[in-house]
Structure formats: structure tokens, C-alpha cells
N, C-alpha and C positions, 0 to 999 in steps of 0.2 A: 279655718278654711284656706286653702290653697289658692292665692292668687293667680290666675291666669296670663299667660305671658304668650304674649304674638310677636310679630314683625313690628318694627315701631320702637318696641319698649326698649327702654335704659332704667337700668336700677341695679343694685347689688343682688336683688334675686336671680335678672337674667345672668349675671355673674357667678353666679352658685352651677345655674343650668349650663353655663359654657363646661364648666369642673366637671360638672359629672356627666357631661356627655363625652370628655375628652377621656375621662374614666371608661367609658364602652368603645372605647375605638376614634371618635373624632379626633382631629387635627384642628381645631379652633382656638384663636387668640383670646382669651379670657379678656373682655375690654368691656364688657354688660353694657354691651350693647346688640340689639335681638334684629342679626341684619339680616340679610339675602344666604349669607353661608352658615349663621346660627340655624334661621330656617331650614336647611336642608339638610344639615344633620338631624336637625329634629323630626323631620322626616322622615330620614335614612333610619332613624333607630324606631321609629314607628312601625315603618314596612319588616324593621328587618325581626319586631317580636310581633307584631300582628296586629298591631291595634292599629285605632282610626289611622288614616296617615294623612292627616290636614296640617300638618307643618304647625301646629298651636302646640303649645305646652302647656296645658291645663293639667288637673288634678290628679287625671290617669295616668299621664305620662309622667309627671315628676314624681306619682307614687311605686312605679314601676319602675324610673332610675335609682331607686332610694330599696331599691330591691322588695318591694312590698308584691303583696298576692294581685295576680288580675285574674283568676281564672274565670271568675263570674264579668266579665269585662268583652265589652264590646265589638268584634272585631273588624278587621278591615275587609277581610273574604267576606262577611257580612254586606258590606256594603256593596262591595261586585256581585255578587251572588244576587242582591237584591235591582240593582242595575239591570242587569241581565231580567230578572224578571220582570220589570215594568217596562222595559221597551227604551228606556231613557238614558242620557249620557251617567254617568258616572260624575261628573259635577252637580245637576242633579241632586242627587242622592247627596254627595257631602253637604248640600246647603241648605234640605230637611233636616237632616240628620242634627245639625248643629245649630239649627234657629229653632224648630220643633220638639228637640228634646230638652227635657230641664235639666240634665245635667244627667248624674251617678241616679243609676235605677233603685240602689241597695242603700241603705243608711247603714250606721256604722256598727249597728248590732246584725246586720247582715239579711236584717228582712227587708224584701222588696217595698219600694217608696210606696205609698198610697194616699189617699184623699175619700174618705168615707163620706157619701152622702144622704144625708138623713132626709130629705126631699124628696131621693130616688128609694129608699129603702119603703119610707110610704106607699110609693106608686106599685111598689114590686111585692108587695104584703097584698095591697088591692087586686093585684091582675090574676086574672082567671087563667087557670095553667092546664086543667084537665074538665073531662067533661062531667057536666053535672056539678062544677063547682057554681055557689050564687054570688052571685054579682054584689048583693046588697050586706049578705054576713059577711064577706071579704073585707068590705068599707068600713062596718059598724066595726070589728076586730082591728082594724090598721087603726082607725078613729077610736078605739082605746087605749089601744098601744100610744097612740099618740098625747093623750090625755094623762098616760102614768108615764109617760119616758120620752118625752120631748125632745132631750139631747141626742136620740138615738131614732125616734120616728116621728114625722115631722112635716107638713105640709111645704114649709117654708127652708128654706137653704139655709146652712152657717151652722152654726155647733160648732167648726172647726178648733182641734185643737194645735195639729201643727206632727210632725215627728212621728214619732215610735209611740206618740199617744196616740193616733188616728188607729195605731194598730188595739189599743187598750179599747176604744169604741167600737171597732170593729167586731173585737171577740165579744164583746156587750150584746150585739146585733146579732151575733150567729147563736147565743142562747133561744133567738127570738124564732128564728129561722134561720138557718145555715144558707141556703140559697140564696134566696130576697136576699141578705148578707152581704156575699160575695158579690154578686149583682149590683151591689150599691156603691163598691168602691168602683177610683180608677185606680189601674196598676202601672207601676214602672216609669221608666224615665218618658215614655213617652202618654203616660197618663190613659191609657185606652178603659174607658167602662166594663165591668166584669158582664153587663145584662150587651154584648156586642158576642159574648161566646158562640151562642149557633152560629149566627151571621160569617165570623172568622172561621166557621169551620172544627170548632173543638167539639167533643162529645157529650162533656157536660161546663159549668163555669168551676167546678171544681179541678178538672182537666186545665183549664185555661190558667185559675190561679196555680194550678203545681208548675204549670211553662214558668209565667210571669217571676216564680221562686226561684226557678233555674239558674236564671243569668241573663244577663243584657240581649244576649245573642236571640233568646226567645224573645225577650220584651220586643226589639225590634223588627223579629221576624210577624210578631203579631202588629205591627207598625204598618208592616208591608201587606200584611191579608188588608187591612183598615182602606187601604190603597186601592188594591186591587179588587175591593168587592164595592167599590163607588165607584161606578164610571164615570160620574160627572168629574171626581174630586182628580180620577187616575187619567182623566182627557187635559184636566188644567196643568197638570205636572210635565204630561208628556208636551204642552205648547207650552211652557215655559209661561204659562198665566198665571204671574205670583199673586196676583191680589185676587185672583178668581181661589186660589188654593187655601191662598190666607183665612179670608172670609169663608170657605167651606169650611175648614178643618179649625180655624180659631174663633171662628164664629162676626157678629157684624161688628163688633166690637177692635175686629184685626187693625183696624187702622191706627186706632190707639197707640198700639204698641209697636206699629212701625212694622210688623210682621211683613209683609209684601216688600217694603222698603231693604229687609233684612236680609228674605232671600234672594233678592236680587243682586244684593252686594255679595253676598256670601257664594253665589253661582258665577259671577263674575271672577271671584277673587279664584276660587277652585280651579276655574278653567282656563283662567290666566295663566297661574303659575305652574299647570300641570300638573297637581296635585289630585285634581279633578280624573287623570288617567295611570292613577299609581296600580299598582298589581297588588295582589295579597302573596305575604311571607308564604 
């Protein structure tokens, strides 16, 4: 896994990154050390191929200078574009973006990240979908699925296996029912639940996971419906209320991890350094 390199760092990696940013046009003195003017190239070569431009060198960007694929890769017009529609600065958004998301949407076999939940797959076996469906055969059917396949239908959370396995439970799950299925995972780098489809706007959850397959740019365009159809969560964003945002979006738990604490550094730092009002390539 790709080390991440910011402002701060000294090490022979950021040394690596000075080389091969001076390889794309930079003028920097190879000293690995990740200053103010490392920074801004790393920027400059951000804006200048599209991606995020937060001045970080994470995994995308040093796989992108090393001439690797980003088409399914996130971009920076994404983020303006998404700006623009929540009403909110453009700092903002870089400091969702990069405290909210878990990182690469795709694993390296190139299927969208996901997280199957056998809890939710339960509950979504149980729900009454059409009319005339009974209440009670729904349960008694989920409550035997659950009785022969536990790993896969399940009152209780966990099973997890981790990777490109989750996708191995998954196709388990859609033998069972293809919807309930889909509906059980979440998708992509920013984890959004498949059973959220109407809500966002899509036509069906199969619609939604073909988006979430596409590329980062859908994953976090469904980030921003997620946004935009909570008023409460899309009023705390627009007043800069990070622990009111934390706690909606990461639940009561947010505090643990510092979330509130995160975005607010990460909004600061944005808007400090202007990065927060970069343009898209």
C-alpha cells in the first residue's frame, strides 16, 4: 500500500516524489523534504490532470505519476460541481471528501469497494415490497434462510470477511434474492447502502450499483444526492457544524474517531492554503 505523503513529511519517498514530479514539468530541488513548494507542485500536477487538487500525494497521485490508469478516479471538476450544488465553499467539500471517504472506491481487481450486511439482508428479505405481500411468511422465510445460512442472513451484524471476499458473500446473497442483495451492501469509497437507491433518485438498486461500478465520480456523485436529500445533515455542512455532520453521517459513535475534530482541521487547512478555491483542469 502507498504511503501517503503531505506537507511535513521527510523521508526518501517524498524524494522519489520530488523525481518524478520534476519528470512532469516541476522545478524542485530533490531534498525529501514535502515543503510549501513540493506542495504546489503537487497540486499543480493535480489540477493540471484533473484529479482531487489537495496538495497530498496519496495513492492516486503517485499512481498517476508512475503513469498508471485513473479513468475510474475521482475528479476535481467533481468537487466544484458538487460545491456549486450544495450551496457551500469549495473547502467544504475537500474536507468531506477526504475525512468521509475511505480512500480508493475500486479494489485492485477492479470491483467497486463494498461491505455486505447480513443484518440488513435479514431485514430486506422481511420487508413488504408489494401489495398483498404477508407480513408473517416474509419473517418465517428470512427466519429460515437464516437458520441454513447464517453467514449470509442474519439477525445479528458481522460475518465480515474483508476484500474481494465481501464480493464472494455477496454473489451468495443474490442466489437468495438479487435485490434484498444489493440493498444489503454498502458501495464505494464513500460506503453509501444499496437499500438508500429510491431515496437518491435511481430507478432501481440495480441502477445504482451499475453507477457505484462506473467510477469514483458516480460513487461520489451519489455522496452528494446522500447530501442533498437530508436537510438536517445538508444545513450542518452548509454552517460549518462539523460535529452536528459527524454524528449524522458517522453516527453517535463520531466522536471516537475524531471525525468533527478531522473536519475541521481538514477545512481549515483547504481554506488556508487556497486549495480549497482550486479550478478543475
Amino acid at each position: 500500500m502507498t504511503t501517503t505523503l503531505r506537507h511535513g513529511d521527510r523521508s526518501q519517498a517524498v524524494l522519489i516524489l520530488q523525481k518524478n514530479l520534476n519528470k512532469h514539468g516541476a522545478n524542485l530541488i530533490p531534498d525529501g523534504a514535502y515543503g510549501d513548494a513540493t506542495e504546489a507542485a503537487v497540486r499543480a500536477y493535480q489540477v493540471k490532470i484533473g484529479l482531487v487538487a489537495d496538495g497530498v500525494a496519496g495513492n492516486k497521485t503517485q499512481t498517476s505519476l508512475a503513469g498508471g490508469d485513473c479513468g475510474k478516479l475521482l475528479r476535481n471538476n467533481d468537487l466544484v460541481t458538487a460545491a456549486e450544488r450544495l450551496n457551500v465553499p469549495l473547502a467544504s467539500v475537500y474536507a468531506v471528501n477526504e475525512v468521509e471517504s475511505k480512500g480508493s472506491g475500486f479494489l485492485d481487481n477492479g470491483k467497486p469497494v463494498i461491505l455486505f450486511e447480513r443484518h440488513i439482508m435479514y431485514r430486506q428479505l422481511a420487508k413488504v415490497r408489494h401489495e398483498g405481500d404477508d407480513p408473517a411468511a416474509l419473517k418465517r422465510n428470512a427466519d429460515q434462510l437464516a437458520a441454513t445460512n447464517p453467514a449470509i442472513v442474519n439477525q445479528k451484524s458481522g460475518g465480515y470477511a474483508g476484500g474481494s471476499a465481501e464480493h464472494q458473500r455477496l454473489a451468495t446473497a443474490r442466489l437468495i434474492d438479487d435485490t434484498a442483495a444489493l440493498e444489503s451492501a454498502s458501495w464505494g469509497a464513500f460506503q453509501i447502502m444499496g437499500f438508500h437507491w429510491q431515496r437518491l433518485g435511481y430507478n432501481s438498486v440495480q441502477e445504482f450499483v451499475a453507477a457505484m461500478s462506473a467510477g469514483e465520480s458516480e460513487q461520489f456523485d451519489a455522496f452528494v444526492r446522500f447530501i442533498e436529500t437530508d436537510p438536517v445533515l445538508h444545513k450542518a455542512l452548509k454552517g460549518r457544524k462539523w460535529a452536528e455532520f459527524a454524528k449524522l453521517y458517522n453516527g453517535p459513535d463520531y466522536q471516537r474517531n475524531l471525525y468533527d475534530i478531522k473536519l475541521q482541521r481538514a477545512y481549515e487547512r483547504h481554506d488556508d492554503c487556497g486549495c480549497g478555491q482550486a479550478v478543475a483542469a
